[in-house]
GUKEPA-577726 format. One line per 5 residues: number of its first residue (from 1); their letters; for each residue x, y, z of C-alpha. Coordinates in nm, 3 decimals, m for minus. Layout:
% residues N
NUM = a = X/Y/Z  ...;
% end
This chain:
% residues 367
1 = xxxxx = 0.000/0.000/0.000  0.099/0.341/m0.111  0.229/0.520/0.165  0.042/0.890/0.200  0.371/1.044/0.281;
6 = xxxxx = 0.554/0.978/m0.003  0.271/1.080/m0.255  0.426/1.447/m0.148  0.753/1.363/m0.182  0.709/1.314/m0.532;
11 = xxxxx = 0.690/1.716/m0.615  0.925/1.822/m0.324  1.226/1.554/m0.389  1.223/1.726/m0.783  1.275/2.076/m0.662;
16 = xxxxx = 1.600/1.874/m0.449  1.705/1.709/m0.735  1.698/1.997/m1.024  1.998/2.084/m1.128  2.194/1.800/m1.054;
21 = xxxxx = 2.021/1.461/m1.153  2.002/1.629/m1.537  2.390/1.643/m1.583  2.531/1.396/m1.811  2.574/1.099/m1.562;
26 = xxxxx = 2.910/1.000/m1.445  2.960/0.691/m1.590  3.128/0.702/m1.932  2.956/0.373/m2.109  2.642/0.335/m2.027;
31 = xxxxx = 2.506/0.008/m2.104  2.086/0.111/m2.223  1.856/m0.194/m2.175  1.598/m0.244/m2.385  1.319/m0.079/m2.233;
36 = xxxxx = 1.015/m0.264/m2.442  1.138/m0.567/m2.241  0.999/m0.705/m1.909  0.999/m0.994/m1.730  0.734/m1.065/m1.498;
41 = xxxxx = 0.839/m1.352/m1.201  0.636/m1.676/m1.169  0.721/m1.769/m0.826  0.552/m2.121/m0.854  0.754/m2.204/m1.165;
46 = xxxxx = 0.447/m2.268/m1.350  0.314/m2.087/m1.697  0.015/m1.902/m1.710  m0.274/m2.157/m1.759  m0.561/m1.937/m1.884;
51 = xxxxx = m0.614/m1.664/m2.125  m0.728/m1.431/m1.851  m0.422/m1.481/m1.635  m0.233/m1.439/m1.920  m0.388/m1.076/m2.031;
56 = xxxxx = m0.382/m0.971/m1.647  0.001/m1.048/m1.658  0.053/m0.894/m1.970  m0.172/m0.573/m1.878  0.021/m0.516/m1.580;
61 = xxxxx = 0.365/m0.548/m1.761  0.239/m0.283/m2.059  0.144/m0.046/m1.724  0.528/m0.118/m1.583  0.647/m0.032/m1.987;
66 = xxxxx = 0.461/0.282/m1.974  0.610/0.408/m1.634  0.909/0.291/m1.760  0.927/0.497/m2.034  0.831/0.811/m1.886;
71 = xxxxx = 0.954/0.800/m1.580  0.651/0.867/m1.427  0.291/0.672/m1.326  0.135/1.045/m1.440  0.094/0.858/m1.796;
76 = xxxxx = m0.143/0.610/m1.662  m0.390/0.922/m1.580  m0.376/0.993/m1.989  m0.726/0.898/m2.147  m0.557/0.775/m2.394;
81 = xxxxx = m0.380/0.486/m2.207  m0.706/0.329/m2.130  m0.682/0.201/m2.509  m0.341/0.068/m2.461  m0.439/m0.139/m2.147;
86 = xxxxx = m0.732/m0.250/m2.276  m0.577/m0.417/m2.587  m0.252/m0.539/m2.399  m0.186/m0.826/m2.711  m0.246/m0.539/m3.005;
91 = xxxxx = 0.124/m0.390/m2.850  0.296/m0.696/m2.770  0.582/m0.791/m3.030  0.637/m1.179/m2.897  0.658/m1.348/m2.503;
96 = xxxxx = 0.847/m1.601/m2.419  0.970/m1.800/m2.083  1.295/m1.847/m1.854  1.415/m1.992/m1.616  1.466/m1.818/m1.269;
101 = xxxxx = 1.702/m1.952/m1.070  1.894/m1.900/m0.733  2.253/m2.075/m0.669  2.212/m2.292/m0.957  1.876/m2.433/m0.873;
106 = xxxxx = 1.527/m2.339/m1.085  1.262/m2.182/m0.820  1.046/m2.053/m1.101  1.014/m1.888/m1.442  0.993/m1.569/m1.602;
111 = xxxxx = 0.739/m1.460/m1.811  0.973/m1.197/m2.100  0.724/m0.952/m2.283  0.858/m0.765/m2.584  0.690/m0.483/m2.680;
116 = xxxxx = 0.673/m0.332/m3.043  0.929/m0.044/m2.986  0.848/0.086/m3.317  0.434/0.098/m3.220  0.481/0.271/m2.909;
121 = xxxxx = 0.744/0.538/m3.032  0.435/0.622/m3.297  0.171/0.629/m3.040  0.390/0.855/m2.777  0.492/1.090/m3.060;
126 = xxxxx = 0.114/1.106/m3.178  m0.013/1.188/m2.802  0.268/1.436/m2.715  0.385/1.224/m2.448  0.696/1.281/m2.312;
131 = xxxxx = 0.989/0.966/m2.312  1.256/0.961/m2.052  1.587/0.892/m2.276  1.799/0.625/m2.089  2.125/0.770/m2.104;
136 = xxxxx = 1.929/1.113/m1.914  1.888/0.893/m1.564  2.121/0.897/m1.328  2.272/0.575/m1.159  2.202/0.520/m0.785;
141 = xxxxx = 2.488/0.303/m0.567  2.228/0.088/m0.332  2.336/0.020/0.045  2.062/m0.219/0.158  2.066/m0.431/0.502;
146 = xxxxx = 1.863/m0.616/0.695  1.818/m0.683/1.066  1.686/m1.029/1.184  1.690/m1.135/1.533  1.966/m0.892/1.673;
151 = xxxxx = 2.166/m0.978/1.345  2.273/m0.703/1.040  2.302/m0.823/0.683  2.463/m0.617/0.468  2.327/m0.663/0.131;
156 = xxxxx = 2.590/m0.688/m0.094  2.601/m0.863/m0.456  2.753/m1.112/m0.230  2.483/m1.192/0.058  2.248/m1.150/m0.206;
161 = xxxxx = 2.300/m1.431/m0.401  2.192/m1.636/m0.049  1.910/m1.419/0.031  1.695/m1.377/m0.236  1.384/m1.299/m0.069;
166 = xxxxx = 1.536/m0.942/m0.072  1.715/m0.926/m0.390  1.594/m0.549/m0.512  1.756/m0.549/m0.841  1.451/m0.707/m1.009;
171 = xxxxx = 1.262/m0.432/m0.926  1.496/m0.142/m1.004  1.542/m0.338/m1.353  1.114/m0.326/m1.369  1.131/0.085/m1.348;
176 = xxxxx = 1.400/0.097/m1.601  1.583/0.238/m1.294  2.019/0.221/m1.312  2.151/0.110/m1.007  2.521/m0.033/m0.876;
181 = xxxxx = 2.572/m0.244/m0.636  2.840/m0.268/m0.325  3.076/m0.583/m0.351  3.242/m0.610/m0.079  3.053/m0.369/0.224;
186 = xxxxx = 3.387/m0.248/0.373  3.245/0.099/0.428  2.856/0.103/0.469  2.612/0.342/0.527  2.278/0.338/0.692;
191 = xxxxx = 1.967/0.558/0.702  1.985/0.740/1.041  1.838/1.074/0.944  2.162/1.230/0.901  2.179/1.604/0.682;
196 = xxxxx = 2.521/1.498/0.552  2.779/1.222/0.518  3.140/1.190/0.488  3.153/0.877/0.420  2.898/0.923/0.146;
201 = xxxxx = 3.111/1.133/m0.039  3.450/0.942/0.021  3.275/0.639/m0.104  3.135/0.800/m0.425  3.486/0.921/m0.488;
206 = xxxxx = 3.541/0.562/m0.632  3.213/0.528/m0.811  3.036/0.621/m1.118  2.706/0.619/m0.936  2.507/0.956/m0.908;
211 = xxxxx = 2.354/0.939/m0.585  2.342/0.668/m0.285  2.026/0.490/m0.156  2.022/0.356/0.194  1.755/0.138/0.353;
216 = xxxxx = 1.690/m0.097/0.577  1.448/m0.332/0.646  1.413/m0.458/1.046  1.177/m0.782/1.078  0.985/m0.763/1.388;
221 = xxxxx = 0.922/m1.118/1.655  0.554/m1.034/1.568  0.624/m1.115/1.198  0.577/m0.692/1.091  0.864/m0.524/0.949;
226 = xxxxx = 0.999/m0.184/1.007  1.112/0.015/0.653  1.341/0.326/0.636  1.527/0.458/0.394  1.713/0.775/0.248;
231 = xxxxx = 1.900/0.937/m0.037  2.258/1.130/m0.055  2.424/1.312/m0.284  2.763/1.273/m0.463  2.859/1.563/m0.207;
236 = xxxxx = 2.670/1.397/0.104  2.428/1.603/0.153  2.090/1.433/0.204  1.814/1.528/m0.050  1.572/1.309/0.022;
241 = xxxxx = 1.579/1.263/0.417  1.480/1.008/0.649  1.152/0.802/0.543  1.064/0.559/0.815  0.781/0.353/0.997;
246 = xxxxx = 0.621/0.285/0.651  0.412/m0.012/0.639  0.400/m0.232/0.323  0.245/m0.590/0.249  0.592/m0.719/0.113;
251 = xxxxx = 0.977/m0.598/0.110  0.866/m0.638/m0.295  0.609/m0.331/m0.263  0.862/m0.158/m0.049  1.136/m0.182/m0.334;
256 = xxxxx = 0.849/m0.079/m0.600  0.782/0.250/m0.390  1.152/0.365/m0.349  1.205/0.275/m0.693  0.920/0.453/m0.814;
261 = xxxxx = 0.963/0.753/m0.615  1.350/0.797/m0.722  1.241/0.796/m1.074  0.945/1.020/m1.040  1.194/1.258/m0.897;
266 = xxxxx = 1.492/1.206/m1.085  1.282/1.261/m1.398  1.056/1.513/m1.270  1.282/1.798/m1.421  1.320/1.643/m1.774;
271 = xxxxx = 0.962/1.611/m1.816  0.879/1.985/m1.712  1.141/2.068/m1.946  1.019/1.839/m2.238  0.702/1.944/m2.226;
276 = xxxxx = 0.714/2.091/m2.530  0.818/2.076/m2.882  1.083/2.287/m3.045  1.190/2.313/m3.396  1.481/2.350/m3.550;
281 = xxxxx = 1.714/2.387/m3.903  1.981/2.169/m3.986  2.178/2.280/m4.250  2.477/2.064/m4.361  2.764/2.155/m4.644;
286 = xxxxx = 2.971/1.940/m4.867  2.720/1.724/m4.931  2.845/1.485/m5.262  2.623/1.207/m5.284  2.248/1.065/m5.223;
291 = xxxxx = 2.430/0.825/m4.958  2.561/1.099/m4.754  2.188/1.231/m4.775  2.033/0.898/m4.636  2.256/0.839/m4.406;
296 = xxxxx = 2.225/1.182/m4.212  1.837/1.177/m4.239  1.864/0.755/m4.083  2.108/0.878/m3.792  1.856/1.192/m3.700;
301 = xxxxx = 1.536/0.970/m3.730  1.737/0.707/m3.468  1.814/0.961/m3.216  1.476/0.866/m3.007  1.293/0.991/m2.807;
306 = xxxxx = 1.455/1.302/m2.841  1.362/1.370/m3.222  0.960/1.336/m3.316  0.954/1.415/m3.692  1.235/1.482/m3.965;
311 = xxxxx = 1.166/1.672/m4.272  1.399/1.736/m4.594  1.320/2.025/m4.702  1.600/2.158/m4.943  1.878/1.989/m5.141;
316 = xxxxx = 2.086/2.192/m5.343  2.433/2.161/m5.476  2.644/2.060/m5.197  2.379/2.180/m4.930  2.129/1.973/m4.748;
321 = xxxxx = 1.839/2.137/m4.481  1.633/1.918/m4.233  1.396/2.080/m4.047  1.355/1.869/m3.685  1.093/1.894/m3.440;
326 = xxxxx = 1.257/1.761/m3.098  1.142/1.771/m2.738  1.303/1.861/m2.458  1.653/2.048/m2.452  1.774/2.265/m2.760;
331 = xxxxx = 2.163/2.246/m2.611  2.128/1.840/m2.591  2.035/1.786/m2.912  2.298/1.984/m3.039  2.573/1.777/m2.797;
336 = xxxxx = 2.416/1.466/m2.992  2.503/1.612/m3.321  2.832/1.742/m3.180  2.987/1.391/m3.066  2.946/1.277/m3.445;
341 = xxxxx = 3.291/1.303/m3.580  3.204/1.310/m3.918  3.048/1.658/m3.850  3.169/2.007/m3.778  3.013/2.253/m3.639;
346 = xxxxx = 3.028/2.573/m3.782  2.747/2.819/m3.690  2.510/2.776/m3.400  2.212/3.050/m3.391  1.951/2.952/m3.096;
351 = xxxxx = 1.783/3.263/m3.180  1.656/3.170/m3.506  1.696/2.791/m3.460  1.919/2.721/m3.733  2.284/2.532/m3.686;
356 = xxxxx = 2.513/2.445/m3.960  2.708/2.154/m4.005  3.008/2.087/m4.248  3.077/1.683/m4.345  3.405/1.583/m4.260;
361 = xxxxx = 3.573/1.295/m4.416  3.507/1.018/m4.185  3.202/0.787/m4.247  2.883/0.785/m4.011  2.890/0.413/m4.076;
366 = xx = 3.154/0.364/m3.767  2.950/0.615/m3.525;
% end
């Protein structure tokens, strides 16, 4: 059950995190999962025997793609959405099962959904709605632990792998959320309500993570279990502080609402700014051949969700225009373009929305 608390966290922990979850995240490579894929646990290792159980299944998992996407569970409010839901199969691509296992042994199956990527990019770009671009979301280094009958678990990749009754990397995964894990739990930290930490920061020295999640889950002699949890900073500073004495039906519904609430406020500034659409002129020189032409309009069309709609609109001589509707930010698009080798920039006008490009020698083929 949702806790009422963190229902207003959502629009405070965005006004913390503006500014600072929207720079380019720290890792260099970032590894972007496919995002029209979910797996959905079967516990009992069996396959869905009806048709009904089936659509439920595959219902919910097109609601988890949607949040995914977005970043947000706002897009289940659309109108729109209800069409989506209601015709689950109409937007799945194929399904297929795997095994689950835990130290070698199978404990029960999951259920993979692909969804038609290219169906869904149509429909969003249709609506208006606004996609949260993987490589925009910032990675989050999780300290877990539990505490069991006077005993602390640390849960690292390690302790994990023997209790898997509070593995939370499924769920992250589910949101579409990045997170890193702690291998070895030398230095730990744990969610006592404090405004800063040292040993935040001297930890995130060594990673590429973004921010650090503590929680910890205390089971109770009556068989109830107590939840906190909190967020820091690269510097240490807390922004999101102490959340405690929250009361769930399952350590699985207590992952779901952390992860849910980090990306609701990790994305909440992207989607205010991408809100929007924006046009603009792309005007590229030494343009030889039809090739050259087909490959610059295929490498604009693929940079999604950012771009919408690409339009030729002149070719002449050595001189090609696209006109681009994007959402979002004007200055990333124009990093995108920048990192292409093959192009050089050579006049940038925000005033009038126009940039031009000159065509280098190298290929787009490699990029």
């Amino acid at each position: 059950m949702r806790s009422f608390l963190l229902r207003g966290f959502f629009i405070v922990i965005g006004v913390w995190l503006t500014g600072s979850a929207y720079a380019e995240p720290a890792s260099l490579e970032v590894k972007v999962p496919d995002l029209f894929e979910i797996k959905v646990l079967q516990e009992d290792g069996e396959r869905v025997r009806s048709e009904s159980a089936f659509d439920r299944v595959l219902q919910n998992a097109m609601r988890r793609v949607l949040i995914r996407l977005t970043g947000s569970e706002d897009i289940l409010n659309q109108a729109e959405v209800a069409d989506l839901l209601n015709q689950p199969k109409v937007w799945l691509k194929s399904y297929r099962y795997e095994p689950y296992e835990v130290e070698g042994v199978k404990v029960g199956s999951y259920l993979v959904f692909q969804f038609d990527k290219g169906r869904l990019y149509k429909t969003f770009q249709k609506q208006g709605w606004v996609s949260w671009p993987y490589r925009n979301r910032p990675t989050t280094l999780v300290m877990g632990s539990r505490m069991m009958a006077g005993t602390l678990v640390k849960l690292t990749s390690q302790n994990m792998e023997y209790a898997a009754d509070m593995d939370f990397r499924h769920s992250a995964e589910q949101l579409g959320l990045p997170i890193e894990l702690d291998h070895e739990g030398k230095v730990w930290v744990y969610p006592e309500g404090q405004s800063h930490s040292q040993a935040v920061a001297d930890r995130l020295q060594s990673s590429s993570a973004d921010y650090l999640l503590s929680f910890q889950v205390e089971s109770l002699i009556n068989g109830r279990q107590h939840y906190k949890w909190q967020v820091f900073s690269r510097s240490g500073e807390s922004v999101i502080p102490l959340v405690k004495d929250m009361d769930f039906v399952s350590v699985d519904a207590f992952y779901d609402q952390i992860f849910l609430t980090l990306i609701q406020a990790y994305s909440a500034s992207y989607r205010q700014q991408a809100d929007f659409l924006g046009a603009v002129t792309l005007r590229f020189d030494d343009i030889y051949s039809a090739a050259q032409v087909t490959q610059l309009e295929s490498y604009l069309k693929k940079i999604k969700p950012m771009v919408h709609q690409v339009k030729l609109v002149s070719l002449k001589e050595a001189t090609v225009v696209f006109e681009v509707e994007y959402q979002g930010s004007y200055t990333q698009l124009l990093e995108r373009l920048q990192a292409l080798s093959f192009l050089k920039l050579v006049d940038d006008n925000a005033l009038i929305g126009r940039v031009d490009f000159q065509w280098q020698s190298q290929s787009p083929a490699s990029e």
